[in-house]
C-alpha positions as CSV (number, residue, x, y, z in Angstrom):
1,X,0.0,0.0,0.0
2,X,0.8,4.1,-0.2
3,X,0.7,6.8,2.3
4,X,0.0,5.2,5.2
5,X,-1.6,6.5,7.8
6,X,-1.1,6.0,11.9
7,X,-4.2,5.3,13.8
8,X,-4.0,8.0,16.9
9,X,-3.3,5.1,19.4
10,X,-0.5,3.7,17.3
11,X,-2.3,0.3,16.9
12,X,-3.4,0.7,13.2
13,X,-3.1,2.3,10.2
14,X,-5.1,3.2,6.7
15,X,-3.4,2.6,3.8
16,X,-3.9,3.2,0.1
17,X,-3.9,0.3,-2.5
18,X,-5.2,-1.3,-5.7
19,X,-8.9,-2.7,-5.6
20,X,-9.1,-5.3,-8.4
21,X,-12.9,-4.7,-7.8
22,X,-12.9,-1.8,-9.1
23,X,-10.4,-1.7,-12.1
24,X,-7.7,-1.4,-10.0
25,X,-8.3,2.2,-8.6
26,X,-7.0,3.4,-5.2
27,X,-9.3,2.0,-2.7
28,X,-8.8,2.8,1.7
29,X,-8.0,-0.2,3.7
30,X,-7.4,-0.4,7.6
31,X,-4.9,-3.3,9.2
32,X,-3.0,-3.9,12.3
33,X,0.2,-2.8,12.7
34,X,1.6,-6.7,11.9
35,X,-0.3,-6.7,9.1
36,X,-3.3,-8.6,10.6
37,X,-6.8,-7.8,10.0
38,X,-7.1,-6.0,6.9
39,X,-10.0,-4.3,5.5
40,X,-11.1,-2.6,2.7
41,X,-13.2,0.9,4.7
42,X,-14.2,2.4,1.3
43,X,-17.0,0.9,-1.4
44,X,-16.7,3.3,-4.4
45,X,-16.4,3.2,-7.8
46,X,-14.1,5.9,-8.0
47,X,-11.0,6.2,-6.4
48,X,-9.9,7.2,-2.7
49,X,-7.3,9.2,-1.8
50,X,-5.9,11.2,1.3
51,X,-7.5,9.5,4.8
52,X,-7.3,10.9,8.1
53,X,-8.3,9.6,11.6
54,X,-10.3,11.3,14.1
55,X,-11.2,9.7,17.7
56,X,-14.6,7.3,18.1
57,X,-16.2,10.1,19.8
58,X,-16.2,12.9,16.8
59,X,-19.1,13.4,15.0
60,X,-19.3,12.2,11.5
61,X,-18.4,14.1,8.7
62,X,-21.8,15.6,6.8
63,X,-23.0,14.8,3.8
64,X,-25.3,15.2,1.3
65,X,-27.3,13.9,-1.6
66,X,-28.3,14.9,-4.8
67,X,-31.1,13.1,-6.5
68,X,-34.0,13.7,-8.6
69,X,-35.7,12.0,-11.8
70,X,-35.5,12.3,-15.6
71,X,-38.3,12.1,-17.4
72,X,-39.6,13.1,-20.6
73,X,-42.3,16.6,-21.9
74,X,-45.3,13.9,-20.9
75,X,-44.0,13.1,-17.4
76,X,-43.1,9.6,-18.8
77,X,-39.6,7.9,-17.0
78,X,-36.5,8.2,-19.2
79,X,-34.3,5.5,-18.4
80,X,-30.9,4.6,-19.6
81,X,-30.0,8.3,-19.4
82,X,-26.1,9.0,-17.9
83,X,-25.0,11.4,-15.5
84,X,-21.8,12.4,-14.4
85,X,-21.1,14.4,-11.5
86,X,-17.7,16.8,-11.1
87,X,-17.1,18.4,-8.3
88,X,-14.9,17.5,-4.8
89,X,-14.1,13.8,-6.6
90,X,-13.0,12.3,-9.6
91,X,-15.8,12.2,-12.2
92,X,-19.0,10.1,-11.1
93,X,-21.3,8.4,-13.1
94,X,-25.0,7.0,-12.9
95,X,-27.6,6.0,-14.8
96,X,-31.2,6.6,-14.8
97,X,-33.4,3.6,-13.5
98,X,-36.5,2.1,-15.3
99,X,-38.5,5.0,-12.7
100,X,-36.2,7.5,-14.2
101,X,-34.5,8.1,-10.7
102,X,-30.8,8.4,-10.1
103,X,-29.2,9.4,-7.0
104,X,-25.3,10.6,-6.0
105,X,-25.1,10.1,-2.0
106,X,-22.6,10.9,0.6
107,X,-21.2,14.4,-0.9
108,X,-19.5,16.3,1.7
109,X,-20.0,20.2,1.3
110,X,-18.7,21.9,-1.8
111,X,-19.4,22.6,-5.4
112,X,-21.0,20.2,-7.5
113,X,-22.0,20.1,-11.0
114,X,-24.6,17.3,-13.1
115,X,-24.5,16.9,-17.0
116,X,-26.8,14.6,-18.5
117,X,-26.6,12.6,-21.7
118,X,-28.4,10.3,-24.0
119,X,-28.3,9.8,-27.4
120,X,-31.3,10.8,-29.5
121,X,-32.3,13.1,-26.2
122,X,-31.4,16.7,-25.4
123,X,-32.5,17.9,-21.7
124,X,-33.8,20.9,-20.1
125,X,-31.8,21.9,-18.4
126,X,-28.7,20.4,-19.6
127,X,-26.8,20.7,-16.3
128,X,-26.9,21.6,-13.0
129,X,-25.0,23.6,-10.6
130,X,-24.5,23.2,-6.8
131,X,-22.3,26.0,-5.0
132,X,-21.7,24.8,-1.4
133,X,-24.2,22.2,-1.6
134,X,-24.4,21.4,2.3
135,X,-28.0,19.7,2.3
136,X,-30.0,17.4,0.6
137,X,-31.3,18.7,-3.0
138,X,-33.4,17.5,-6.0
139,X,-32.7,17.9,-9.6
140,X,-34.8,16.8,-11.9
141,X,-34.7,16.8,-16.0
142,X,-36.8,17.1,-19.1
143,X,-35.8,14.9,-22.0
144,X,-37.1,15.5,-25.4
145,X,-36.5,14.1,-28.6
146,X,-33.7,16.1,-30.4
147,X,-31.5,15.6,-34.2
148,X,-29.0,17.4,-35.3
149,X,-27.9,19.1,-38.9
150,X,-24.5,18.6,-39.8
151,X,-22.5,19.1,-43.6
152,X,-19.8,19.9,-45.5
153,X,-18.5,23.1,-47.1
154,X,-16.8,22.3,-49.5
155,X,-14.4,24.7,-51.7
156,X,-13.0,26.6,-48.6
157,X,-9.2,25.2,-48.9
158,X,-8.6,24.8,-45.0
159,X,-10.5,28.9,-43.8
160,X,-12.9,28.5,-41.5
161,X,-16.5,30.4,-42.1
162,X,-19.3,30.9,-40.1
163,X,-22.4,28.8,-41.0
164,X,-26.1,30.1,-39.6
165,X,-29.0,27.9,-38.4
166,X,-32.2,30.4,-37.8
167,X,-35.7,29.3,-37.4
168,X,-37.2,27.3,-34.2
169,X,-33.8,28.3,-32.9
170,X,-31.3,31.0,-33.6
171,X,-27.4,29.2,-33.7
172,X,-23.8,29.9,-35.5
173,X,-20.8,27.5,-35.7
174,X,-17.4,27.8,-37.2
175,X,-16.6,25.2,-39.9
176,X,-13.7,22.9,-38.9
177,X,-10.6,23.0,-40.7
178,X,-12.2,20.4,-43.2
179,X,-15.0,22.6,-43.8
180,X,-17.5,20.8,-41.4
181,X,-19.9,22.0,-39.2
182,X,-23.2,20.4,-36.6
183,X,-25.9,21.6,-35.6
184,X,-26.5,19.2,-32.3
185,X,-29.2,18.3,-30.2
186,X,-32.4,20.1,-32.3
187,X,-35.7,19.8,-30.5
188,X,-38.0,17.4,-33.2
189,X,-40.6,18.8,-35.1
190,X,-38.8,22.1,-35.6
191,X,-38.4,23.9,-39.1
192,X,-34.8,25.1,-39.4
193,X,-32.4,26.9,-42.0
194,X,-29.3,26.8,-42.7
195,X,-27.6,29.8,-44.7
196,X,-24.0,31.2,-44.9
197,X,-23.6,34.8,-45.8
198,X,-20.0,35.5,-46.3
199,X,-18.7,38.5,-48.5
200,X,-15.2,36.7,-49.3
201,X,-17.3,33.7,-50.7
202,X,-20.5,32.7,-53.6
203,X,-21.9,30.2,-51.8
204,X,-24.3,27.7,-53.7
205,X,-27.0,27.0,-52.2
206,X,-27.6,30.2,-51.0
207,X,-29.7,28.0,-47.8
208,X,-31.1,24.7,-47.0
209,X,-34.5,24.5,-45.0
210,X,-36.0,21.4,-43.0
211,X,-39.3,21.4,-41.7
212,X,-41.0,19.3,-38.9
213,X,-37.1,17.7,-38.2
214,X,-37.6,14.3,-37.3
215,X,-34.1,12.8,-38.3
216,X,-30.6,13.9,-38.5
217,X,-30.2,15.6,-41.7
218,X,-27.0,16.3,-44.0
219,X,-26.6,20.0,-45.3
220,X,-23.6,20.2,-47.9
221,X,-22.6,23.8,-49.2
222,X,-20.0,24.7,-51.9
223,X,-18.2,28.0,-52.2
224,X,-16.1,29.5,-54.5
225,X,-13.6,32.5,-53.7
226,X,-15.7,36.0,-54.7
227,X,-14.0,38.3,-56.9
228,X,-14.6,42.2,-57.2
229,X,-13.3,44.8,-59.7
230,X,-11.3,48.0,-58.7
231,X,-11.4,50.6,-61.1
């Protein structure tokens, strides 16, 4: 083990080692000072680090949870859906259940935040943020059924360009170095346009609509270098 740690009466100590259970991450164990009578004091998924005693008599640490439930516009349980939690730890990670709960327990105070994914879902909101969370709290999330537009631009030689998505909602990306671009998590059932205006290009088309989205969609432009005349 690393770091270990004296007991205050000089009998024991914790330790840090290797849990196979738990893909090998840094778990807390307690033994005797022979080496007798080891065992494991944490059951996480994530790793442990940095113990430190305190006498029978103290009172225990406080903690908190944050739980709620994901469900969808119609109050139906989403299930399947992952959230992480970042805060005090390393990044933890639960799922929703078949009831749409989830649940992260035993948080001592601090700052906490909750993203939330699921593929074919975007959720309202999309995270949550807890600033010296020192009690129990509920946060609960709306799924609904989301696409995305995504495409090319093609002609561009490596520039970047701004492309414009305006209609059930307003949105501008940069084009990657390839000349792609995304549009992600649209709510379904939206009408949508895509349009780039750009003085230093022609761009062909000039946009590309979709109405009542209810899949991902491809929207390819192609643009060729404007020219002027100075006389």
């Amino acid at each position: 083990g690393d770091a270990p740690v004296w007991s205050p009466d000089g009998l024991r100590f914790v330790t840090t080692q290797s849990d196979p259970n738990i893909n090998f991450k840094p778990a807390l164990f307690i033994l005797n000072i022979d080496g007798t009578n080891r065992v494991k004091i944490t059951n996480n998924s994530f790793s442990s680090f940095s113990p430190a005693w305190a006498p029978i008599s103290s009172t225990p640490i406080p903690t908190s949870t944050i739980s709620g439930f994901v469900r969808d516009g119609n109050g139906a349980p989403i299930n399947g859906a992952t959230l992480t939690l970042t805060g005090l730890f390393n990044p933890r990670t639960t799922q929703s259940d078949a009831a749409g709960a989830y649940s992260f327990p035993g948080l001592p105070v601090g700052n906490y935040r909750i993203d939330i994914v699921k593929s074919g879902f975007g959720f309202v909101p999309a995270s949550v943020n807890f600033t010296q969370l020192n009690t129990d709290q509920t946060a609960n999330f709306t799924a609904f059924v989301a696409f995305s537009i995504s495409g090319q631009v093609n002609g561009i030689g490596g520039n970047s360009i701004f492309v414009t998505l305006s209609g059930s909602e307003n949105r501008q990306v940069l084009t990657g170095s390839n000349g792609s671009y995304s549009f992600d998590l649209l709510p379904a059932g939206g009408n949508y346009t895509v349009a780039i205006n750009n003085p230093i290009w022609n761009i062909t088309p000039a946009a590309i609509s979709f109405n009542n989205l209810s899949a991902n969609k491809i929207a390819n432009f192609n643009a060729v270098r404007a020219t002027y005349t100075i006389s």
